[in-house]
VEXTORTI-270593 format. One record per residue (C-alpha): residue in three letters; x, y, z. Coordinates in Angstrom, 3 decimals, always signed. Example, Ala and Ser with C-alpha at 12.3 -4.5 7.8 and 13.67 -1.06 7.14 Angstrom:
% residues 2
{'Ala'; {+12.300; -4.500; +7.800}}
{'Ser'; {+13.670; -1.060; +7.140}}
This chain:
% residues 294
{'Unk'; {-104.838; -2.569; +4.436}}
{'Unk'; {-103.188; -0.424; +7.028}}
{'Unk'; {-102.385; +1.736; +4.276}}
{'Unk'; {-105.960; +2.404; +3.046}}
{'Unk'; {-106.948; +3.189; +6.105}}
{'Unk'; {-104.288; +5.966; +7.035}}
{'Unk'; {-105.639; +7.278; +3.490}}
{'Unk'; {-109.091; +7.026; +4.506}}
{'Unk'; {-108.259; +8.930; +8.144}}
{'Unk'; {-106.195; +11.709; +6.350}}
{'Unk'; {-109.026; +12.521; +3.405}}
{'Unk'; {-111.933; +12.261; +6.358}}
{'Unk'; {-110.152; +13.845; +9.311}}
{'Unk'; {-110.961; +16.975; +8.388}}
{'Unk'; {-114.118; +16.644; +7.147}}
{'Unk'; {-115.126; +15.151; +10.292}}
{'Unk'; {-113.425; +17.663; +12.427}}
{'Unk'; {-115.783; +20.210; +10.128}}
{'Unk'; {-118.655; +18.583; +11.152}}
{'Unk'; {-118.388; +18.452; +14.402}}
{'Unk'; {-117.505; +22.440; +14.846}}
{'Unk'; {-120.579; +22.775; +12.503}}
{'Unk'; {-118.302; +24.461; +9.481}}
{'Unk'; {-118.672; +23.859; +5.891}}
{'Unk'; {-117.685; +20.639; +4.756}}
{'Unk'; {-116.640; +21.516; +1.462}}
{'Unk'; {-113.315; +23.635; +1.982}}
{'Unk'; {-112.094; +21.231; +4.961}}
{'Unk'; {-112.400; +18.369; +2.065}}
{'Unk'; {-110.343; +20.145; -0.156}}
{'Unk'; {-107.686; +20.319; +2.827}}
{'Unk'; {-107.697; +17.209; +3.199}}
{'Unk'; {-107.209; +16.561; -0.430}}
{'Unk'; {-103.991; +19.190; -0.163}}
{'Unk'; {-102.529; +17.712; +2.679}}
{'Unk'; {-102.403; +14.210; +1.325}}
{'Unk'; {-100.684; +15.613; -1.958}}
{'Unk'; {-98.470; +17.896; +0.486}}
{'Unk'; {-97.573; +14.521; +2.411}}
{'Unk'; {-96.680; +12.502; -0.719}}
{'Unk'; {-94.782; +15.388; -1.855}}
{'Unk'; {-92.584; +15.163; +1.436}}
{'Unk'; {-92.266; +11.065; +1.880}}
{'Unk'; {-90.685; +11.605; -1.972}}
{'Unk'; {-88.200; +13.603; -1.070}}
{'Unk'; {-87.527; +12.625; +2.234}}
{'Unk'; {-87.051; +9.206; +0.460}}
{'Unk'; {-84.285; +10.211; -2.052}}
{'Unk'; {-81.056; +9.923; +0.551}}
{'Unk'; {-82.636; +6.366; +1.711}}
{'Unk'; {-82.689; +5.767; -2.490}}
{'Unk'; {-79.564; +7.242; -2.920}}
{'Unk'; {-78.417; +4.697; +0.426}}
{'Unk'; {-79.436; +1.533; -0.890}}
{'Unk'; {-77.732; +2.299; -4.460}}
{'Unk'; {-74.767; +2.783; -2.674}}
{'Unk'; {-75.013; -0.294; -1.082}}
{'Unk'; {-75.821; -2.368; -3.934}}
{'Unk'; {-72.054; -0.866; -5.317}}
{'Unk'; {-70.585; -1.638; -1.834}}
{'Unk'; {-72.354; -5.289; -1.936}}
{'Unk'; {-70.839; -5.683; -5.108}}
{'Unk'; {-67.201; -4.371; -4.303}}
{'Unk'; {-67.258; -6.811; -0.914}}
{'Unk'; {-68.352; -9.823; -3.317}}
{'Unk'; {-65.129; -9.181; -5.411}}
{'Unk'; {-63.319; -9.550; -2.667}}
{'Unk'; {-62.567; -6.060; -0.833}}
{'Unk'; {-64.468; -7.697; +2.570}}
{'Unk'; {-61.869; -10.767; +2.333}}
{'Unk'; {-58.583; -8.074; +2.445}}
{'Unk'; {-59.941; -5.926; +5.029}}
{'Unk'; {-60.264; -9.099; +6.984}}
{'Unk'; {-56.684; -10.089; +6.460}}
{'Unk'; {-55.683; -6.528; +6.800}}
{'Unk'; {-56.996; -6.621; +10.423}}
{'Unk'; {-56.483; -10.289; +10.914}}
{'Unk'; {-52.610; -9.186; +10.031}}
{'Unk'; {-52.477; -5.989; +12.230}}
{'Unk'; {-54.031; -7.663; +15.207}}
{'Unk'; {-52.007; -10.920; +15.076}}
{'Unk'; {-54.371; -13.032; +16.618}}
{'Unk'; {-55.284; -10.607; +19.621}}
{'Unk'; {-59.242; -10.243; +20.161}}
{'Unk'; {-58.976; -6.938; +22.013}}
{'Unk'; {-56.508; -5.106; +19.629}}
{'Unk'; {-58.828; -6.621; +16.909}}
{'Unk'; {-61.589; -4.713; +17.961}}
{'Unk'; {-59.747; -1.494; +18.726}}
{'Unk'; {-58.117; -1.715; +14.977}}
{'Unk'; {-61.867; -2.094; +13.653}}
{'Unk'; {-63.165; +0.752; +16.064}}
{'Unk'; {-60.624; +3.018; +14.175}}
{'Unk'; {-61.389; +1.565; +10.760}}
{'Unk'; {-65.213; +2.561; +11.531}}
{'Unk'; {-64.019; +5.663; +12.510}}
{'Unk'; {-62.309; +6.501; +9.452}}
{'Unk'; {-65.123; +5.346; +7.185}}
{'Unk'; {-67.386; +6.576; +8.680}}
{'Unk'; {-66.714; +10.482; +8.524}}
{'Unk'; {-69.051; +12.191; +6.589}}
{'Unk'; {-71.585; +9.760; +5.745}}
{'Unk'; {-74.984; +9.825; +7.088}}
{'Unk'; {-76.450; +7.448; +9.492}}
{'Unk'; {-78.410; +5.132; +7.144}}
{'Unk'; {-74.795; +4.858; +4.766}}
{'Unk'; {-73.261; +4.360; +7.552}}
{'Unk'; {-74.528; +0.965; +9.014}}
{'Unk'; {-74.735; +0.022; +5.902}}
{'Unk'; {-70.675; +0.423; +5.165}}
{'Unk'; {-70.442; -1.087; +8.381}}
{'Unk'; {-72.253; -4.185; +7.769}}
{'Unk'; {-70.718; -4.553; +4.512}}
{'Unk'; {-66.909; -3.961; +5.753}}
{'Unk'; {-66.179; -4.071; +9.181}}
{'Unk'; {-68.911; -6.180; +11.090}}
{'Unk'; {-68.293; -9.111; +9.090}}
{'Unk'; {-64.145; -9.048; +9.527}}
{'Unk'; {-65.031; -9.097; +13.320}}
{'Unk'; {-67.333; -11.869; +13.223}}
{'Unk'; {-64.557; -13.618; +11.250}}
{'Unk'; {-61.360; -13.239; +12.712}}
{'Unk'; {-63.473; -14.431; +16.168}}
{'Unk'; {-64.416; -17.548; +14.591}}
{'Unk'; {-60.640; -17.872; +13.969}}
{'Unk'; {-59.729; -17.444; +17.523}}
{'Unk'; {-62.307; -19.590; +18.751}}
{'Unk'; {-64.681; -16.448; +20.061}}
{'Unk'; {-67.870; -16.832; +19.372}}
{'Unk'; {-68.926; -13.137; +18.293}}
{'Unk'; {-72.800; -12.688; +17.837}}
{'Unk'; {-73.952; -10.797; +14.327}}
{'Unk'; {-76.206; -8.519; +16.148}}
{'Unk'; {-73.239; -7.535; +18.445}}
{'Unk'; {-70.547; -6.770; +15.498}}
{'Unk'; {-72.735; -4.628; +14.060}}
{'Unk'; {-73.707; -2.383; +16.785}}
{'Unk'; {-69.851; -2.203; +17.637}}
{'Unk'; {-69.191; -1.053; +14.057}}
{'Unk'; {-72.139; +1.132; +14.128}}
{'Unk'; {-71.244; +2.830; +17.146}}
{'Unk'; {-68.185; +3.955; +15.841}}
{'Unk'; {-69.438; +4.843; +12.472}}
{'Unk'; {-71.732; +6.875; +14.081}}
{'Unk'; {-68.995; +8.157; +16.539}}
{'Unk'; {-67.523; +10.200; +13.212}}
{'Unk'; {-69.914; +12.447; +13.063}}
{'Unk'; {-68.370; +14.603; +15.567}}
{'Unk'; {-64.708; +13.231; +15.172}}
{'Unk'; {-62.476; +15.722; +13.288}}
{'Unk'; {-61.329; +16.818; +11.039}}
{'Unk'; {-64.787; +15.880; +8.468}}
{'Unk'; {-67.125; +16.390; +11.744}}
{'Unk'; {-70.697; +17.342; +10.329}}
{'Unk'; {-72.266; +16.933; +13.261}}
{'Unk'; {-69.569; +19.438; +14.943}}
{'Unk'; {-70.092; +21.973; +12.264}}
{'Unk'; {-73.733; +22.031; +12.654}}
{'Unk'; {-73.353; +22.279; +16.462}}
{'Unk'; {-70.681; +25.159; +16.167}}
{'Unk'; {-73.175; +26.772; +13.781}}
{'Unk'; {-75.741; +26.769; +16.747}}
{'Unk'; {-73.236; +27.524; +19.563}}
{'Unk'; {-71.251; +29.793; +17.436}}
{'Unk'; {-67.725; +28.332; +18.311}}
{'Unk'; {-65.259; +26.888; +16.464}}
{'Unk'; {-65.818; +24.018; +14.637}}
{'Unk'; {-62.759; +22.125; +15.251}}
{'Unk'; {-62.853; +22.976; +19.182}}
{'Unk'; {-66.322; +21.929; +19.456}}
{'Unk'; {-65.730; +18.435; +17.358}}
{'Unk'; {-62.923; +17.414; +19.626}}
{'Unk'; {-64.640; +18.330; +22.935}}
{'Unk'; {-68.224; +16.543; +21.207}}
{'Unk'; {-65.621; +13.434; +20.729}}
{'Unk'; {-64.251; +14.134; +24.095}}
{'Unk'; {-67.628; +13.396; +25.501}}
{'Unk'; {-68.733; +10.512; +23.435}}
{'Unk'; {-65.273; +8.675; +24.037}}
{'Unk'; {-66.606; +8.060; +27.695}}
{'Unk'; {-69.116; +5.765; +26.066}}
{'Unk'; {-66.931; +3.953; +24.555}}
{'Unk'; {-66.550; +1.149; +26.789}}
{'Unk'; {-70.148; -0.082; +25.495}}
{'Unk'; {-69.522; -1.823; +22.362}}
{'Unk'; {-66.579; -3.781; +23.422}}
{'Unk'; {-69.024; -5.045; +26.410}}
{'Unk'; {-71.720; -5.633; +23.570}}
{'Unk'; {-68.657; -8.467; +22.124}}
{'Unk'; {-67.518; -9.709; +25.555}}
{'Unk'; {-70.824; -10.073; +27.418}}
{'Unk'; {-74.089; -10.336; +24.602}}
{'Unk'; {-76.042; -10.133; +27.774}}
{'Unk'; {-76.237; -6.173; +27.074}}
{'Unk'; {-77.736; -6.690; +23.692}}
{'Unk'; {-80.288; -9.576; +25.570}}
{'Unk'; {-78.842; -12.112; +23.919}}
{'Unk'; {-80.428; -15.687; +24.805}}
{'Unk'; {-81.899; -14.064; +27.640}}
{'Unk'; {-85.880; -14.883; +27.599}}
{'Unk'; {-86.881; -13.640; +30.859}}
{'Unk'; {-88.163; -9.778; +31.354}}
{'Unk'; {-86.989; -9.553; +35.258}}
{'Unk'; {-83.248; -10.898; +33.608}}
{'Unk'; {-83.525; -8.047; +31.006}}
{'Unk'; {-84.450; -5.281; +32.895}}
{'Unk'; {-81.842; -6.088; +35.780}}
{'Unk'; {-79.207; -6.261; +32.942}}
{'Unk'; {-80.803; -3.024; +31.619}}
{'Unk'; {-80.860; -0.804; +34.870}}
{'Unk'; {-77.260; -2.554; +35.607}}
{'Unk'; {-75.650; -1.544; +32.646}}
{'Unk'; {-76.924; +1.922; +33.092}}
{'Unk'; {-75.315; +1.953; +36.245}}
{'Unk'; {-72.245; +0.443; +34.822}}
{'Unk'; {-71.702; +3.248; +32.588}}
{'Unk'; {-72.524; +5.799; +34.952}}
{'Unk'; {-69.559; +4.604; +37.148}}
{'Unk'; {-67.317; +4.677; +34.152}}
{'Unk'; {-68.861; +7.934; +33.177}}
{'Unk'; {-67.462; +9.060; +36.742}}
{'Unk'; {-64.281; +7.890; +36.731}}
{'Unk'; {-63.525; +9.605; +33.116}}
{'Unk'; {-65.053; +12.546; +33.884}}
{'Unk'; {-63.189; +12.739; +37.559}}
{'Unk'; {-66.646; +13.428; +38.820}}
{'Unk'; {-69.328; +11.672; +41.175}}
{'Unk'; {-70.762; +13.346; +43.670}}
{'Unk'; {-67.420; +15.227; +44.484}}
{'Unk'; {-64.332; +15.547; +42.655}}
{'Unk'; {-62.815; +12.369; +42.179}}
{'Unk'; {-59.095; +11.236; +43.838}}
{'Unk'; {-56.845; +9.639; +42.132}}
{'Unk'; {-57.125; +6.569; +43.725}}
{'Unk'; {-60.721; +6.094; +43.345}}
{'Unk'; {-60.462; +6.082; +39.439}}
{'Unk'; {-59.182; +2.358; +39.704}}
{'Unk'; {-61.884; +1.591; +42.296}}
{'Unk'; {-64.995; +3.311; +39.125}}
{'Unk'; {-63.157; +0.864; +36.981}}
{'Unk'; {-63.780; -2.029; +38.990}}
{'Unk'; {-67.371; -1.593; +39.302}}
{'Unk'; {-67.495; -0.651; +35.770}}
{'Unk'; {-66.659; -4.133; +34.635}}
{'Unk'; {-68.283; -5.800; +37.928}}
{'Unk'; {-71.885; -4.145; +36.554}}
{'Unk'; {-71.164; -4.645; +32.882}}
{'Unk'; {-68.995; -8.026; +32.773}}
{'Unk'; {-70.611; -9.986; +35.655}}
{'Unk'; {-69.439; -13.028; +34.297}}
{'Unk'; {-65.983; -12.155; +34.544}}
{'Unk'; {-65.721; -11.100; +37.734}}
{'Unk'; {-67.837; -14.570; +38.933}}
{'Unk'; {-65.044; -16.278; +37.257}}
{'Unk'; {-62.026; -15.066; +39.146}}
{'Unk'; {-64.264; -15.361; +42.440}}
{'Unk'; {-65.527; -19.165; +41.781}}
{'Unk'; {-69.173; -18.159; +41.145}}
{'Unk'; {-70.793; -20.832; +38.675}}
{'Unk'; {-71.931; -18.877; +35.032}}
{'Unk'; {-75.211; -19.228; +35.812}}
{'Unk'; {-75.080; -17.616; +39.072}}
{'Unk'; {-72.855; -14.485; +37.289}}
{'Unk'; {-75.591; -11.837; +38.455}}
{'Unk'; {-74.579; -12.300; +42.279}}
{'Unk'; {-71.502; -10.207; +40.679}}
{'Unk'; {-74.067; -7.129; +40.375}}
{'Unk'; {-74.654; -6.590; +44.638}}
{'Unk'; {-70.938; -6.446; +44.575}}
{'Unk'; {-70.606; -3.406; +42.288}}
{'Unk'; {-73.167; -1.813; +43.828}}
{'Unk'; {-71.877; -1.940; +47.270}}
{'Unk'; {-68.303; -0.628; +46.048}}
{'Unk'; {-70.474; +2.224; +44.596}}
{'Unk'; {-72.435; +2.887; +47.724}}
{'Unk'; {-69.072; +2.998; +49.786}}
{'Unk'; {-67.713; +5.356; +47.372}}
{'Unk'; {-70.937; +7.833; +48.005}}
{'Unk'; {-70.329; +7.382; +51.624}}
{'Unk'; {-66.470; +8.247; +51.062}}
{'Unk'; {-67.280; +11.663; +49.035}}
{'Unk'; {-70.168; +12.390; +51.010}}
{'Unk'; {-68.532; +14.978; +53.191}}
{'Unk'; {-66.566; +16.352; +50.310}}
{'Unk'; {-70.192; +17.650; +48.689}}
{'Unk'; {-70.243; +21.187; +48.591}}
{'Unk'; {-72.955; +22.548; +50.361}}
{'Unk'; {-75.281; +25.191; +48.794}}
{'Unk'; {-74.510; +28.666; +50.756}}
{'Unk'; {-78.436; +30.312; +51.043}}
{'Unk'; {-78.164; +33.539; +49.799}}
{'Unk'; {-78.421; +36.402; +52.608}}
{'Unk'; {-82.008; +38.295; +52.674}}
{'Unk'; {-82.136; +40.954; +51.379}}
């Protein structure tokens, strides 16, 4: 039904719009007409790299079935020996590598089909409990991530285009930037908080929200060597701690003695290692000189 009726509001909107101004009704029906051939038009071609997508994945489906998905899962079971960390850093390069030069839509879908499951896997090996939802945003992330990683780069060429640099320059400092990010999908696997896993509660998902957010702005910082002043070295370590106070709560409540359920008591922590670092670069913010009158 919901179809008819966008039909029905895109033959009579300007018809009705017509009417209203008191012009002939005749020509704006005929527009109307237009425009819905003129939209049809569009959706057809806009829908030919989605086709081309899912026939793609039907081949990649079919390739996994025949047992490509089982190697790469040995491949990285192999390389990782065992290690949960390494195992995801080994797939976060895999994802890179695939990835390049494939647009979004392809991409998930390689990454569901290839990586996503091997990670899910080799954690039920170990013992980890890995949800689906979070493999696949960590595969996703990096699949994306290619799209400004040279040497392939698309995204980098198109913004080089724009800014009128080189492409290669402008890829590595795009990857540069988006590297600082890439604490997230490891915290996706560790803590399935971020992706609101099990949690039923809105106050519980927007604290985790606006935490997180504040988790990777500290991490942000101490990449960047940037808060509010230039950063010392020895408050990089200090950014790092409240990273993964704000974005692994539950860790840090187990090395203190806090009970799981009480893990958020971990967040008032962070946040007061944060505030004392604002107070400690305070009086290193430059101040704005007023320009003199003229």
């Amino acid at each position: 039904h919901a179809i008819w009726v966008m039909a029905a509001v895109m033959l009579f909107q300007r018809p009705v719009q017509a009417y209203i101004k008191k012009e002939p009704i005749g020509p704006a029906f005929k527009q109307s007409i237009t425009e819905i051939f003129i939209a049809l038009a569009n959706g057809g071609r806009n829908m030919v790299s989605v086709a081309l997508a899912c026939a793609a994945a039907g081949i990649i489906v079919g390739v996994v079935a025949m047992g490509l998905g089982q190697l790469i899962t040995a491949i990285i079971d192999t390389l990782s020996m065992g290690n949960i960390f390494l195992m995801l850093v080994i797939t976060a390069v895999a994802s890179l590598i695939i990835g390049m030069g494939l647009p979004t839509t392809a991409t998930y879908i390689v990454m569901a089909s290839l990586t996503a499951p091997a990670i899910v896997e080799i954690g039920a090996m170990q013992d980890f409990i890995v949800p689906l939802m979070a493999a696949h945003l960590f595969c996703f992330y990096f699949g994306i991530l290619a799209d400004d990683t040279p040497p392939v780069g698309l995204a980098a060429y198109a913004a080089a285009a724009i800014a009128k640099s080189p492409p290669i320059p402008t890829g590595l400092q795009g990857f540069m930037y988006d590297i600082r990010t890439a604490i997230l999908p490891f915290m996706f696997i560790f803590n399935a908080d971020l992706i609101l896993h099990n949690i039923t509660s809105w106050p519980q998902g927007i604290l985790i929200f606006i935490m997180a957010c504040v988790g990777n702005f500290a991490f942000a910082s101490a990449t960047q060597g940037w808060f509010f002043a230039r950063n010392k070295i020895w408050e990089i370590p200090i950014f790092l701690a409240v990273t993964l106070t704000l974005l692994r709560p539950d860790l840090i409540s187990s090395w203190i003695g806090i009970p799981h359920g009480q893990r958020y008591w971990a967040y008032p922590i962070g946040l007061a290692i944060l505030g004392l670092l604002y107070l400690m670069q305070r009086p290193r913010i430059q101040k704005t000189v007023p320009a003199p009158a003229m």
